[in-house]
NUVEXFI-82338 format. One record per residue: residue number from 1; x, y, z of N, C-alpha, C, CB in turn. Coordinates in Angstrom, 1 decimal, always signed. Glycine has a CB too. Layout:
# NUVEXFI-82338
<NUM; <X; Y; Z>; <X; Y; Z>; <X; Y; Z>; <X; Y; Z>>
...
This chain:
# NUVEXFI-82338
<1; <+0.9; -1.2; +0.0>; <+0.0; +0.0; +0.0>; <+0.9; +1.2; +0.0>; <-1.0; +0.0; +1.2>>
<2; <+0.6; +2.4; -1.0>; <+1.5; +3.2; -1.0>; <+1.6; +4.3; +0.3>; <+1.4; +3.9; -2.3>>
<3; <+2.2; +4.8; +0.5>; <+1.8; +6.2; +1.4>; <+1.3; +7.2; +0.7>; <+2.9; +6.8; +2.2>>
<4; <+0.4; +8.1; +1.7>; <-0.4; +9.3; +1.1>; <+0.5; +10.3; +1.7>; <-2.1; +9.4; +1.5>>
<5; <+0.4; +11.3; +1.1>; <+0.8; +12.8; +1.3>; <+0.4; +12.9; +2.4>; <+0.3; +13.9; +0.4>>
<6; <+1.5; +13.7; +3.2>; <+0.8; +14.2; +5.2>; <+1.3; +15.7; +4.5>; <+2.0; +13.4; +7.4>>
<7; <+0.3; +16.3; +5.8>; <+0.5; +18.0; +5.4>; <+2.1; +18.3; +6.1>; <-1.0; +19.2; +6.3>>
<8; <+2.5; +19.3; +6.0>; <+3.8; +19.7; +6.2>; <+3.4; +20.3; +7.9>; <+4.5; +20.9; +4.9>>
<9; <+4.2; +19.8; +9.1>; <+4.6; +21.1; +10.3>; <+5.9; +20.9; +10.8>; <+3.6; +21.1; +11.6>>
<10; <+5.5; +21.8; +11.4>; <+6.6; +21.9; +12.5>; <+6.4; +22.1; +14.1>; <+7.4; +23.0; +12.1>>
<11; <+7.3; +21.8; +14.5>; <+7.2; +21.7; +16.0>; <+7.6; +23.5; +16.9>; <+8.6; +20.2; +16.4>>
<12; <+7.0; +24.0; +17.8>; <+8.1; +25.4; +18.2>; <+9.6; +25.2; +18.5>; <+7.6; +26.1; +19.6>>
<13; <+10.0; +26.2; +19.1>; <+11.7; +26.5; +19.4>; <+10.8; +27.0; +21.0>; <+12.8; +28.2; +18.1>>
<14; <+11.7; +26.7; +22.0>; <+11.7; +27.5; +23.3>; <+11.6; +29.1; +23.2>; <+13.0; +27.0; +24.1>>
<15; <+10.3; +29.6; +23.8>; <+9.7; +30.6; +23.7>; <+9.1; +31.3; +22.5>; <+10.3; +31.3; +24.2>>
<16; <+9.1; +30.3; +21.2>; <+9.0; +31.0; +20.0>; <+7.5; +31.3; +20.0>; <+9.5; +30.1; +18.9>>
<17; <+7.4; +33.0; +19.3>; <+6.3; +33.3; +19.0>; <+5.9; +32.8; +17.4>; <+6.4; +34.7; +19.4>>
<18; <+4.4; +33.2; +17.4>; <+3.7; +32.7; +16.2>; <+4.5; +33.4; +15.2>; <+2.2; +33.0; +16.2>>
<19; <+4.8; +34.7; +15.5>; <+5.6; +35.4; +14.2>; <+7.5; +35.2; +13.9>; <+5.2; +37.3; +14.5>>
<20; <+7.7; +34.8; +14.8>; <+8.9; +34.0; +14.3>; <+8.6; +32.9; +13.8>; <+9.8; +33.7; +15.0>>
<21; <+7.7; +31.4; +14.1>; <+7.8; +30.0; +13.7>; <+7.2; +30.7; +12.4>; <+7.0; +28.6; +14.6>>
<22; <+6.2; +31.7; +12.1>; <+6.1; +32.1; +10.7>; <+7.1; +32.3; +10.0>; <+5.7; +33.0; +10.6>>
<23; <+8.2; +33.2; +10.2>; <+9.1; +33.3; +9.5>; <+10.1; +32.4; +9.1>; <+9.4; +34.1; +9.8>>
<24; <+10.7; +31.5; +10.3>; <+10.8; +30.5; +10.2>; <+10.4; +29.6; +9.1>; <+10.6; +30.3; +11.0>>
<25; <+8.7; +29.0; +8.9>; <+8.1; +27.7; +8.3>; <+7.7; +28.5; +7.1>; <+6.8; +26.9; +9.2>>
<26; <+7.2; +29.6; +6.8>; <+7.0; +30.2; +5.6>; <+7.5; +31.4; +5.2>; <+6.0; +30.3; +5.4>>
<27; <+8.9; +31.3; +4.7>; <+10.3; +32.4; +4.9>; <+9.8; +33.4; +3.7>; <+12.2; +31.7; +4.5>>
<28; <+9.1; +32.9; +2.4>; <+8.8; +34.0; +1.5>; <+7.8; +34.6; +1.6>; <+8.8; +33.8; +0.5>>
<29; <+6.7; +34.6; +2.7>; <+5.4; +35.7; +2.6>; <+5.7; +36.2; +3.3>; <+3.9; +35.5; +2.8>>
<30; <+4.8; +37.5; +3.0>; <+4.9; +38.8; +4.1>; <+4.2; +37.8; +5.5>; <+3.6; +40.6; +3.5>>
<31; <+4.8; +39.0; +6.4>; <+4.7; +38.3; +8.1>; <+3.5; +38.1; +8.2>; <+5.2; +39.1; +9.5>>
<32; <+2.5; +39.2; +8.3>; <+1.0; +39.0; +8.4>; <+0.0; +37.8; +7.9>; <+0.7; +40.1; +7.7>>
<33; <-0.2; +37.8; +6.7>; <+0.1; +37.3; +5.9>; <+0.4; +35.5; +6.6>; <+1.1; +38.2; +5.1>>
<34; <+1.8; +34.9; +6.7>; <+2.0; +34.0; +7.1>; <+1.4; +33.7; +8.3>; <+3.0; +34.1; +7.1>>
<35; <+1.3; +34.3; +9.1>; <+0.6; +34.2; +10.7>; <-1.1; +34.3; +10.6>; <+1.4; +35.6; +11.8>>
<36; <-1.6; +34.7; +9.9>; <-3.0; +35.0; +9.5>; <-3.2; +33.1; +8.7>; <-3.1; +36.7; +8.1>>
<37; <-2.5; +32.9; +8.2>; <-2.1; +31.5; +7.7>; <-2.4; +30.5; +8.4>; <-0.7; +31.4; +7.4>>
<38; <-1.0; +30.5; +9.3>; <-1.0; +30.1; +10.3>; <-2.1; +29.3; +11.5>; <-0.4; +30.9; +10.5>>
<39; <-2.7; +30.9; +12.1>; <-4.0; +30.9; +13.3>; <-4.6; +29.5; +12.0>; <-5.4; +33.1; +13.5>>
<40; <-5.2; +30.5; +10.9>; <-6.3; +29.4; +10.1>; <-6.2; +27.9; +10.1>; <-6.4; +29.8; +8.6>>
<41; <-5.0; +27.5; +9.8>; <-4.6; +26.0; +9.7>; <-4.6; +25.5; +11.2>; <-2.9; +25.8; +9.0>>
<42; <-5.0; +26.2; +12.1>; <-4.5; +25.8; +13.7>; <-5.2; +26.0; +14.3>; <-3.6; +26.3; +14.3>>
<43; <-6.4; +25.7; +14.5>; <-7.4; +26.6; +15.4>; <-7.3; +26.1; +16.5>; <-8.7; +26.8; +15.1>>
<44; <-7.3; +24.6; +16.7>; <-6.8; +23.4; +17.4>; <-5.8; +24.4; +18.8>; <-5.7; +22.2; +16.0>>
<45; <-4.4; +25.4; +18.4>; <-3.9; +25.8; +19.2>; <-4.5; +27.6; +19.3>; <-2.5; +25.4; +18.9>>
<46; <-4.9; +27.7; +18.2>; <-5.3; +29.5; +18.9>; <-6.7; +30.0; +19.0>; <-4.7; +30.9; +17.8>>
<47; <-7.7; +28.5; +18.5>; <-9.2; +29.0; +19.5>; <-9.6; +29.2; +21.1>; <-10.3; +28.1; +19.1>>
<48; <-8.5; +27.9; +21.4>; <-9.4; +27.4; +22.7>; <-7.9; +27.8; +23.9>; <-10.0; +25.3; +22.7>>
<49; <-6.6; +27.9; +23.5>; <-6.0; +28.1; +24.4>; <-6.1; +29.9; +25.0>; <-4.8; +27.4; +24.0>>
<50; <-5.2; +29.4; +26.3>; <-5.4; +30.8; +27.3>; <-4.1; +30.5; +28.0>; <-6.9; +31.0; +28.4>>
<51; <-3.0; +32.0; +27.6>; <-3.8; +32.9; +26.3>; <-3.2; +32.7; +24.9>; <-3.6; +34.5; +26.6>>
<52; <-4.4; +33.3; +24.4>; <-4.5; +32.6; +22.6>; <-3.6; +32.9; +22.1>; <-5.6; +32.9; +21.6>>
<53; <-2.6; +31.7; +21.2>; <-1.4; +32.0; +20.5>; <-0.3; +31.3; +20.9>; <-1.2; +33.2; +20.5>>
<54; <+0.0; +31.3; +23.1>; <+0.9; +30.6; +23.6>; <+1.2; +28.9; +22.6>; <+0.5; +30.6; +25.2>>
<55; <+2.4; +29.1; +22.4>; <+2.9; +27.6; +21.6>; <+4.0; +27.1; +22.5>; <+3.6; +27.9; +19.8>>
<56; <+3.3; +25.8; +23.1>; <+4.1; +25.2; +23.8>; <+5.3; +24.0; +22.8>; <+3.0; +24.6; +24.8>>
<57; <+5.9; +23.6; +22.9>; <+7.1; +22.9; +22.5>; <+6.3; +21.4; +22.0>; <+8.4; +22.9; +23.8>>
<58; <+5.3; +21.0; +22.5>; <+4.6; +19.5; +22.2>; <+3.8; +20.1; +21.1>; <+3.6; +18.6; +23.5>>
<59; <+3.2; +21.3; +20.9>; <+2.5; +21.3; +19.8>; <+2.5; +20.8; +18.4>; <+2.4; +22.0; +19.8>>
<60; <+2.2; +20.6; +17.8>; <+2.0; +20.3; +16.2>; <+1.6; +21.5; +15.3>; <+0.9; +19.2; +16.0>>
<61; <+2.4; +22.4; +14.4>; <+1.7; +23.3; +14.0>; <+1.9; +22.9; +12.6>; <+1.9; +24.5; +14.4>>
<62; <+0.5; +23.4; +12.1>; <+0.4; +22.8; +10.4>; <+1.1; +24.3; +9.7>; <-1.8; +22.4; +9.8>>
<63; <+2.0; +24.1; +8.7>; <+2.2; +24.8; +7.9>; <+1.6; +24.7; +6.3>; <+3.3; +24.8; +8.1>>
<64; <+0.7; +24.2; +6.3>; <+0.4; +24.4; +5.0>; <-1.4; +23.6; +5.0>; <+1.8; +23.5; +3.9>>
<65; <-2.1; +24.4; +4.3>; <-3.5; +23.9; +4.2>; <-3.6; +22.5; +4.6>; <-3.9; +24.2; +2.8>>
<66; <-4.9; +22.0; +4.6>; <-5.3; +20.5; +4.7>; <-5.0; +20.1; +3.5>; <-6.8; +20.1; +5.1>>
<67; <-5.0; +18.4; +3.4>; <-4.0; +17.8; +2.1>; <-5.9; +17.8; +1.6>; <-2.6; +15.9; +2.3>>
<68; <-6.0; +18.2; +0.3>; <-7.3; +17.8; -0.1>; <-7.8; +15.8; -0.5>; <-7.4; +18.8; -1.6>>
């Protein structure tokens, strides 16, 4: 059985904010832009935590849309 495509993430850096692992995981868009990205692919970490945005080091963050 072949393998299927998994979406691309990455894991944080100790204390890293959303707008650095942005720059970091998606180096050619504007910042905004990337992190606006980001929240959307993730809601998982920036609907329900407190406070919204903190990225702990176990997280999973998706850098790239759902695989269709």
């Amino acid at each position: 059985m072949p393998l299927t495509r998994q979406r691309r993430f990455v894991t944080p850096g100790p204390d890293e904010t959303v707008e650095e692992l942005a720059l970091r995981a998606l180096p050619g868009e504007p910042l905004e832009a990337a992190v606006d990205r980001i929240k959307s692919w993730n809601l998982h970490i920036f609907a329900m935590r407190k406070p919204a945005g903190l990225l702990l080091g176990s997280d999973v963050v998706f850098v790239e849309p759902p695989v269709g």
